[in-house]
Structures are given as structure tokens and as C-alpha cells.
C-alpha positions in Angstrom: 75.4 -27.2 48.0 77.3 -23.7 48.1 75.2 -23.0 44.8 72.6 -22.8 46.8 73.2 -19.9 49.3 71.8 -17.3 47.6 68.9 -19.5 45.8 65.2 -18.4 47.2 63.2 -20.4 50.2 60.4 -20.9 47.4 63.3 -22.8 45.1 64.9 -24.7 47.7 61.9 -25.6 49.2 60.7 -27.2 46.0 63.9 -29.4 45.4 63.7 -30.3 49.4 60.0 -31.6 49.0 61.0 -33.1 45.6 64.2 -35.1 47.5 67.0 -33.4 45.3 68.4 -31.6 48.3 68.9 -33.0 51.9 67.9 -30.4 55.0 71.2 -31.9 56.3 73.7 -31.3 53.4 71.6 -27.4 53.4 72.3 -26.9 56.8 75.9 -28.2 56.6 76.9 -25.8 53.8 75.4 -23.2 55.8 77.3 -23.9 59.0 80.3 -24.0 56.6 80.0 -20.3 55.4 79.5 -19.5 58.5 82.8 -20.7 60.1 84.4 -19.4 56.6 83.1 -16.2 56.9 81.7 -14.7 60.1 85.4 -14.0 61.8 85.0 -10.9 59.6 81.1 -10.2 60.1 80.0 -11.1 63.4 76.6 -11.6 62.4 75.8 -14.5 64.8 75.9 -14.1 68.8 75.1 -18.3 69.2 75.6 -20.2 66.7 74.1 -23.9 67.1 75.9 -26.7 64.7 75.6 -29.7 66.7 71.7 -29.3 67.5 71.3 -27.9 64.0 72.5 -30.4 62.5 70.6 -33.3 64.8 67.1 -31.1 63.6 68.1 -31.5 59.8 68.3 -35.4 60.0 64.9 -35.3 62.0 63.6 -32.9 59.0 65.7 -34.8 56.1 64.0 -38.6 57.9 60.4 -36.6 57.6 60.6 -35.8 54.3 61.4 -39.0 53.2 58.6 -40.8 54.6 56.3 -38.3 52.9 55.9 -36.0 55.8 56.1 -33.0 54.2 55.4 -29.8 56.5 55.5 -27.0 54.3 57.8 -24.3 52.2 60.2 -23.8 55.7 60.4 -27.6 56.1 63.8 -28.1 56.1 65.1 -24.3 55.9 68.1 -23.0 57.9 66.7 -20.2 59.5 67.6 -17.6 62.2 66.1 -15.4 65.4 67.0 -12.3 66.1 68.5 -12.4 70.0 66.0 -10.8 71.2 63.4 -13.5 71.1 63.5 -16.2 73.4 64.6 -19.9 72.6 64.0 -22.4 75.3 67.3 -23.7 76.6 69.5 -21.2 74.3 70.6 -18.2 75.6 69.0 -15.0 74.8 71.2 -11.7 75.7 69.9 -8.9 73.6 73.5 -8.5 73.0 73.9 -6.5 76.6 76.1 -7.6 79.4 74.0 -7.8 82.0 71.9 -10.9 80.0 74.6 -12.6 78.8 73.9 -15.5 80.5 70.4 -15.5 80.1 68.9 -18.5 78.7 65.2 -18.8 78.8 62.8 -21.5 79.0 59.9 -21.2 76.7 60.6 -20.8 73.1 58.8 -17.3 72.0 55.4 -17.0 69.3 57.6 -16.6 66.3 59.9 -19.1 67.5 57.0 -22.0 68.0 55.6 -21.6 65.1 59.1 -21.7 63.2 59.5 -25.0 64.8 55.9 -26.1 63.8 56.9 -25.6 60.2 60.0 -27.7 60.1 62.5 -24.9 59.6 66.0 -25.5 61.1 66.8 -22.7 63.8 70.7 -22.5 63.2 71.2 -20.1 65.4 71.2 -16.3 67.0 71.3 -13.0 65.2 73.7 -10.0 66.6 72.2 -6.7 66.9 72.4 -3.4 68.8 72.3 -3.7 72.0 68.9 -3.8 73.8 67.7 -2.6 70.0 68.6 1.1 70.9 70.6 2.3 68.3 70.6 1.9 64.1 74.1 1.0 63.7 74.8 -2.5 65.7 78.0 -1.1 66.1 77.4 -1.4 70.3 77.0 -5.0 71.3 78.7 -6.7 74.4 79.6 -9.5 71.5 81.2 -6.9 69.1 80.1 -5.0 66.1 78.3 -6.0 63.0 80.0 -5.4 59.5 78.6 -5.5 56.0 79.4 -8.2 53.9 79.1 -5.6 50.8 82.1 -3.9 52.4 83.6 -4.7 56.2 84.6 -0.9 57.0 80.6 0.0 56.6 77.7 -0.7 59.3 75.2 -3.3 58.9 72.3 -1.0 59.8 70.6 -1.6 62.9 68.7 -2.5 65.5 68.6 -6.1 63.5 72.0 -5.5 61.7 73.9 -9.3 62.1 70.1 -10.5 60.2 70.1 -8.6 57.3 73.8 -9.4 57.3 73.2 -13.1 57.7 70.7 -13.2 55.1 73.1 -10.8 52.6 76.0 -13.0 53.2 73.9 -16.3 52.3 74.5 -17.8 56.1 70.8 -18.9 56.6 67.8 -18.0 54.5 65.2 -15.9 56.3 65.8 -14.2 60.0 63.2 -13.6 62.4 63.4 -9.5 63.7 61.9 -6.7 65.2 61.2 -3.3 64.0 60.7 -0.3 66.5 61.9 2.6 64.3 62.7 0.6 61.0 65.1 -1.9 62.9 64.5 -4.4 60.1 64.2 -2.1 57.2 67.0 0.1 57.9 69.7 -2.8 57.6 67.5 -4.6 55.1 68.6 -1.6 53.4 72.1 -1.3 54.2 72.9 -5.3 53.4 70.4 -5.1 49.8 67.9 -7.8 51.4 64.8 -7.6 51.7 63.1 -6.3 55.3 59.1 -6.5 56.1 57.1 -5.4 59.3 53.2 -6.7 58.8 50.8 -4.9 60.4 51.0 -4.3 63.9 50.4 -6.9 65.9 49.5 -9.1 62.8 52.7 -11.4 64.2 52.5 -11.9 68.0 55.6 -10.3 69.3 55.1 -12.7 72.9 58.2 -13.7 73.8 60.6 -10.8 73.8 62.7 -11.2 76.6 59.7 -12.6 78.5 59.6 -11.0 82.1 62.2 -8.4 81.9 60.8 -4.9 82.0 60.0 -3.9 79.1 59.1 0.1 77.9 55.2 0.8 77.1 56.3 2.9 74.7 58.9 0.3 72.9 55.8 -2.5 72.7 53.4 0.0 71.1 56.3 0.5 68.0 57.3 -2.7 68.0 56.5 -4.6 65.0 58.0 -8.7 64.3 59.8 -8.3 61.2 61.4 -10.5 58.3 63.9 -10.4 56.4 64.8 -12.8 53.4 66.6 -12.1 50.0 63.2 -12.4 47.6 59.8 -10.4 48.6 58.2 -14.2 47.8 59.7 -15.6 50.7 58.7 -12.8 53.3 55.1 -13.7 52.3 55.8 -17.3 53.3 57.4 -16.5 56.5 54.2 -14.1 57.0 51.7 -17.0 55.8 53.2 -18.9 58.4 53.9 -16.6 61.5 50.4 -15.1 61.1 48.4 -18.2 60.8 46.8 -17.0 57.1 49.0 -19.7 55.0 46.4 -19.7 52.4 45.7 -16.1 52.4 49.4 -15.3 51.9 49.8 -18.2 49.1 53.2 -17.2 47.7 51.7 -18.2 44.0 49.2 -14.8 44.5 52.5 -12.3 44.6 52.5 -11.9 40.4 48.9 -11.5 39.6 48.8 -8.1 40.7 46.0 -5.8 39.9 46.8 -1.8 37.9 46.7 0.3 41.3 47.5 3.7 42.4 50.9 4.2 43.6 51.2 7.3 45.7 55.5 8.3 45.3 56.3 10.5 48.3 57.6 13.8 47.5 58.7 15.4 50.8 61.2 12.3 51.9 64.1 13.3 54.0 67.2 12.4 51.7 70.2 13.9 50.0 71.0 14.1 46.5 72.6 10.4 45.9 69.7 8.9 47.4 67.4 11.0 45.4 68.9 9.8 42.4 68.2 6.1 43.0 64.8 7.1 44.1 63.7 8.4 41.0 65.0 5.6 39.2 63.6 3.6 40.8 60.2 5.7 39.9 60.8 5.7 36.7 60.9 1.3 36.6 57.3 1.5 38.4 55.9 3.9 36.1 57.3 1.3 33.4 54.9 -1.3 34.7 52.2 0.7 34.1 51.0 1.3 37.5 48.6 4.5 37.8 51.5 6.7 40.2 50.6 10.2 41.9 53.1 12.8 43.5 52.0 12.8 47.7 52.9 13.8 51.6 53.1 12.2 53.6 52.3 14.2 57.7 55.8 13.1 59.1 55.6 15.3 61.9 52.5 13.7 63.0 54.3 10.7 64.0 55.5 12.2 67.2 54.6 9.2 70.0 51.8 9.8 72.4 50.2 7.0 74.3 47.2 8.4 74.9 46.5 8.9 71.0 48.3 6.2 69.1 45.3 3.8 68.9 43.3 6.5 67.6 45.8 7.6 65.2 45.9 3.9 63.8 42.1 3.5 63.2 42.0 6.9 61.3 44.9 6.7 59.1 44.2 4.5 56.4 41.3 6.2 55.4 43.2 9.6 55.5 46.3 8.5 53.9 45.3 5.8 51.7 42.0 7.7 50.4 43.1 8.2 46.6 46.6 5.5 46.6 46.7 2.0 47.1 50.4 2.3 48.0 53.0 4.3 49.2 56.5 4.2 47.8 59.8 6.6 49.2 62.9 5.4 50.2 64.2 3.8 53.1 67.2 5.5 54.2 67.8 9.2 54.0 71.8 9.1 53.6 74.5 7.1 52.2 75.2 3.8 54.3 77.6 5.5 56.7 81.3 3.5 57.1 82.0 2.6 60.5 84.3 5.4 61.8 81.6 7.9 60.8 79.2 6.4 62.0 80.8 6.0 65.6 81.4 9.6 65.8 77.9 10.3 65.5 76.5 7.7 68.1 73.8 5.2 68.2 71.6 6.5 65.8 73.9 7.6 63.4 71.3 5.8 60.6 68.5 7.9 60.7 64.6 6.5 61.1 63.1 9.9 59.6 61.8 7.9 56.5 60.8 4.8 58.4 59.6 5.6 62.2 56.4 6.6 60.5 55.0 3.4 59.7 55.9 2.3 62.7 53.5 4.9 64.6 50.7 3.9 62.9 51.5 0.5 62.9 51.2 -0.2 58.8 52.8 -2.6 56.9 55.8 -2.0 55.2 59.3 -3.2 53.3 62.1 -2.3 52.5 63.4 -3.8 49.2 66.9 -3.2 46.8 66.7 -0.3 44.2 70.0 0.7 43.4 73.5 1.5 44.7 75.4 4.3 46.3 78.4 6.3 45.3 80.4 4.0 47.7 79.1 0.9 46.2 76.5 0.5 49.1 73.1 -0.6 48.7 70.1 1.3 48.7 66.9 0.3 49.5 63.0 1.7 48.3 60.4 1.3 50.7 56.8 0.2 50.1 54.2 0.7 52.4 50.2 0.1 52.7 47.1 0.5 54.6 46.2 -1.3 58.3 45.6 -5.0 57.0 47.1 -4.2 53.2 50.2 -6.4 53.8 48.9 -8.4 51.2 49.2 -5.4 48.6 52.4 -4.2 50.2 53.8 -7.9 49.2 52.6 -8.1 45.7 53.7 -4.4 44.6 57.3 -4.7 46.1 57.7 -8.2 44.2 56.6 -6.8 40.5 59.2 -4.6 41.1 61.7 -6.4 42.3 61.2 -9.1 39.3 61.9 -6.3 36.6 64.4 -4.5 38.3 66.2 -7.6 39.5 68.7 -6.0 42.2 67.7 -8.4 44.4 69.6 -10.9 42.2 72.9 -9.0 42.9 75.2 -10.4 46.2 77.9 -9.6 47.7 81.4 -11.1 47.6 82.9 -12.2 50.6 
């Protein structure tokens, strides 16, 4: 079963239905790299083996009489600790909620269960979700698995370092300022926000106070190792299954590709950009030089939803997509990154997207001078996740970084 920890949810899947693996023997190799590995990466705040294990037999019993759920049937999966989970705590990794343990499960977290995926546990982050590094939580940092003395990213570093590490196969997240794309980034996973509000995000620390501001950015996000198995989790969390059909991703149509020109980004980054340019012009998409208004991104409440039903007709007029990269700097090592504080990562290329409330992902591209990951964001339209999904996963099939892992 270790074979297996870097294999796809649309692979796995396929041998669970066909009865070659067991959702028990998964989720037992899983728990075992886990307890192998996470003294060094703290990923996980809760980590539950006994129940996990208990829901595998239920799934492994199910399948075996022919009751088949789906592609997550059987799929160790994680939550981010900021959702709730009925009966398991849910801390936000701050002090004072510690011992907070809810009692309804949240949106995401129903419809995971619906599905017949295996909830092994809960994802460490920066505390409360204010900062890019998940450096501050009350349970203790968050390393990279691609190199311990460098951050995960953040807010939703321990999930893209779960899912880099091969600990669990998909992580449910959120995504405020790119807190799913900036460690998708940082671990070389793969990190998608839908369109806002396409997920329901109910069930977010359910009747704490909560930031007007905060709910209007915040997106659900996912993040997986393939682009194919985002679209599943999205099929599923957004109640299109057959709109989302995984199958669709390849047959893409010739579209316009708008490359952003006036990024924020040094010269490293830069360099793995245009590479990265060069593979889509390869695949003989139609691709135009753009801008994108950055500094109109600036909140205001009384604007936003006016904002978001005029962009996509000002920004996506002449370009299908938009493609620029995800981080703006090298992943910063730990040290470096404390100095500078909580938002030592910056959000200039991601926040945004977030504004407007358009889909977008974050996807490998390349390497730093470190021997960090990169990552190359795609983004589309209000409603274009669909697109979004289908570009990012022709390119990630011919430039196949997503197949590279770390060693831990």
C-alpha cells in the first residue's frame, strides 16, 4: 500500500470500486506515514486513527456488497481546522478554542461524508487564518516536506503539506487572500478556490464572530496532487457531479490565454514563469500579453458585489483565461520568514481573485534556486471553473511536475 501514496484519487478510486484495494489497508498506510513522518511536519492538529479506521471497514463492507458511492468512496481525506466536525474538536489552531469541539458537522464536511470519503483527520494552519506562513499556531509550526527549515505557506499550510507528503489524498481549505494557493504553491500540490460561494463555506467556526469583511473573501478551497481530482472534490462539494465529470478535463477546446505581464515577482520566479509560457504556447493555445487592474482590488463593502458582476465582461472580454504566477518570491525558509511576520508570503499575485470572487488554481511549474517549488496560477471568469479545470490539467499532463514528490 505505500505505492500508493502519491497515486491520484481518480486511480485509486478505480482499483477501490474494482476490489483490488481495501479503504482499510488505504487508510492504514496512511495513518502509518503519518506517525512515520509528521514528528518533523506537524501537519495535522487531530489526527483520528481509531474512528478512521472503524469508517474504512464501514466503506471497505459497502463496497463489497456493490454499494458503490462514488470516486471519494473510500478516500482518506482531510478538513482544514477551521471547519467544524461534529464531536471533533475544532481550534482554528488558537488558544482560546482549543477545546472547542462542535456539534454539527460543517457543508463541506456533510457532503464529504455523503460521498464515502474517510475524514482521517484535522489540518494545521495559521492561526485564526491571519497570516501566510503557518509558522504561528498554538499547536506549533508547519514545515515543508520538500525541505523542513522552509514554511509550508499559509493560511492552509499543514493541507498542502499533508497532501505533498502523501498523508491523505485531497484536503478541504479556505482561501481569503490565496490561503490555499499560496501553500499549494510552496508544497508543489495542487490548490483551487471555485467561484465564490459556488461551495457553501457554512460551517466555519459556526457562531463565533466572524469579520464581514473575511466572509466576503473567503472562498472553500481544495487541494489534491492532480488538477483531475480537484474537479472531483468540486463535482461533489458543489452538487454539479455530472457537470464537473472528471472524463471532460482532456477534451479541451483552442482558447485564448491571456499571460499577465505586470505580476509582482523577482527574477527567479520570472524565469519559471516564462517557462512555463513557453509549454502553453507549445500546446498551441491562441496566448496574448495582458493587465491585469491589481490596484483595483482594494476591499470595499459597499462595492464588491458590483465589482463581481462587472468583471468578467471587462477582464475576460478578449481571453478565455488568465495565467501569472502564484507567488511573487522565493519560498522563504523559516528564520526569514519569522523576521518578517505573518505575512511574510505575499498575496499580491493572488488576493485579486479573491476580490472578485473568480475561480482560480494554483498548480506546479517549476522549481526555485533553493530547490523549492513554484507554482503557476490559472484563473477564469465568474462561473468558468469549469475552464479554469481543463486548462490547468493540459498543462500539467505535458509538463508533468506534478509527478515529482518530495522525499521525506
Amino acid at each position: 500500500m505505500e505505492n500508493y501514496h502519491d497515486a491520484s484519487i481518480a486511480a485509486i478510486s478505480k482499483l477501490i470500486k474494482d476490489k483490488k484495494v481495501s479503504p482499510v489497508d488505504l487508510v492504514d498506510a496512511c495513518l502509518k506515514r503519518i506517525e512515520k513522518y509528521d514528528t518533523k511536519l506537524n501537519t495535522f492538529i487531530t489526527v483520528l486513527g481509531n474512528e478512521t479506521r472503524k469508517q474504512a471497514q464501514i466503506a471497505a463492507d459497502e463496497i463489497n456488497r456493490g454499494e458503490w458511492k462514488g470516486p471519494l468512496h473510500g478516500i482518506p481525506v482531510a478538513v482544514k481546522d477551521f471547519y467544524d466536525t461534529a464531536g471533533i474538536r475544532t481550534t482554528a489552531a488558537f488558544v482560546h478554542f482549543k477545546d472547542r469541539v462542535p456539534q454539527k458537522d460543517a457543508e463541506v464536511v456533510k457532503k464529504l461524508k455523503e460521498a464515502g470519503a474517510i475524514l482521517i483527520g484535522k489540518t494545521n494552519m495559521h492561526e485564526l487564518g491571519m497570516g501566510t506562513t503557518s509558522l504561528v499556531s498554538y499547536f506549533g509550526p508547519v514545515h515543508n516536506p520538500w525541505d523542513i527549515e522552509f514554511i509550508a505557506g499559509g493560511s492552509s499550510g499543514g493541507s498542502a503539506a499533508a497532501v505533498a507528503a502523501g498523508f491523505c489524498y485531497a484536503t478541504i481549505d479556505t482561501d481569503a487572500v490565496g490561503s490555499c494557493r499560496l501553500p499549494a504553491a510552496c508544497c508543489g500540490v495542487t490548490g483551487f478556490k471555485s467561484t465564490y460561494d459556488l461551495i457553501s463555506g457554512k460551517g466555519i467556526l459556526e457562531g463565533e464572530q466572524a469579520d464581514e469583511t473575511i466572509i466576503k473573501l473567503s472562498h472553500v478551497g481544495i487541494t489534491t496532487r492532480y488538477v483531475e481530482d480537484a474537479a472531483i472534490l468540486l463535482g461533489i462539494l458543489s452538487g454539479h457531479e455530472d457537470y464537473y465529470q472528471a472524463t471532460g478535463l482532456s477534451d479541451h477546446k483552442k482558447i485564448t490565454i491571456g499571460f499577465v505581464s505586470n505580476y509582482k515577482a523577482n527574477d527567479v520566479v520570472n524565469e519559471v514563469y516564462l517557462q512555463a509560457k513557453e509549454k502553453f504556447s507549445s500546446l498551441g493555445y491562441q496566448t496574448v500579453d495582458i493587465t491585469l487592474s491589481f490596484e483595483s482590488a482594494s476591499f470595499s463593502i459597499a462595492t464588491i458585489d458590483q465589482d463581481r458582476k462587472t468583471i468578467s465582461d471587462q477582464l475576460f472580454k478578449n481571453v478565455d483565461v488568465v495565467v501569472l504566477p502564484t507567488l511573487t518570491d522565493l519560498v522563504p525558509d523559516i528564520k526569514s520568514a519569522q523576521a518578517k511576520g505573518a505575512m511574510a508570503l505575499s498575496a499580491d499575485n493572488t488576493f485579486f481573485f479573491n476580490y472578485y470572487g473568480l475561480p482560480a488554481i494554483s498548480i506546479p511549474c517549476g522549481f526555485d534556486i533553493n530547490g523549492m517549488p513554484q507554482g503557476l496560477q490559472v484563473a477564469g471568469p465568474w462561473g468558468g471553473d469549469d475552464q479554469v479545470l481543463k486548462v490547468a490539467h493540459v498543462y500539467e499532463q505535458a509538463a508533468k511536475w506534478n509527478d515529482k514528490h518530495p522525499s521525506l
